[in-house]
Phi, psi and omega in degrees: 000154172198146192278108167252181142270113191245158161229177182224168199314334185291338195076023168285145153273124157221153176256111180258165167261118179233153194268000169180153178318292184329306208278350209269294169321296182293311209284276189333323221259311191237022177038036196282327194271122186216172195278129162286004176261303195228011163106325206294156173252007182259093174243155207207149166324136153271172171279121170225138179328140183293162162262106145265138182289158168295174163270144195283007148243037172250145170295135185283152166285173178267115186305139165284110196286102173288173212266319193261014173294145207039030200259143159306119160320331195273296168338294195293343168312298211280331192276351188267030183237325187288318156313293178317323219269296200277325156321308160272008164275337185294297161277020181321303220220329156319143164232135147345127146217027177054216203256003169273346176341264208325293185284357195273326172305303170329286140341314165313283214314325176288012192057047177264320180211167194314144166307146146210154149332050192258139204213157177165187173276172186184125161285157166329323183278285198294008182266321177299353203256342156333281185308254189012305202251031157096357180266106197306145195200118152190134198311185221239107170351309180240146148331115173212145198224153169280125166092351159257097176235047165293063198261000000 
């Protein structure tokens, strides 16, 4: 498996995983790669810091193992369809609100308006700005859109 930083046209960053530069290419080739923010498929590598080795006179550490490191490509497939799967049951009865998130949450949490379900966008500074003033808030594993339910 290997890691890029990817960007799309909007200029969101995100980190996908691919079994080989090829597999990177052909998904990117057929628009299989898509932004997990606003959807676009025109994603192009971002820049990312080199893996420089330590220097040979430091004693070694213990290396960080990522967690799905030697895991079967067919396993990790299934378990992200099984996340996706109990995710939209979750949101099953919740509504898109789209890029109103922030106040529409916000309104709950103040008794402004009845409580529901509600799921949509936020940048990183307004979901911390969330956190902040007290309104249980929390992402969303996968990326969902009305109308992407490819799980």
């Amino acid at each position: 498996m290997i890691v890029f930083d990817l960007q799309c046209t909007a200029g969101h960053v995100f980190e996908a995983w691919f079994g080989s530069s090829e597999d990177w290419r052909d998904q990117r080739e057929r628009a299989l790669v898509e932004c997990p923010l606003c959807g676009d498929c025109a994603v192009e590598k971002a820049v990312m810091a080199p893996a420089v080795g330590a220097k040979s006179n430091r004693r070694p550490q213990a290396a960080a193992t990522p967690m799905m490191a030697g895991a079967d490509p067919g396993e990790i497939k299934a378990m992200l369809a099984a996340i996706a799967r109990a995710q939209a049951e979750a949101l099953k009865d919740a509504d898109y609100v789209g890029d109103r998130f922030a106040g529409e949450a916000r309104a709950m949490h103040l008794g402004e308006t009845d409580p529901r379900g509600i799921y949509g966008e936020v940048s990183a500074q307004e979901a911390k700005a969330l956190l902040d003033e007290g309104v249980p808030v929390a992402p969303l594993l996968l990326p969902v859109r009305p109308g992407k339910t490819d799980a």
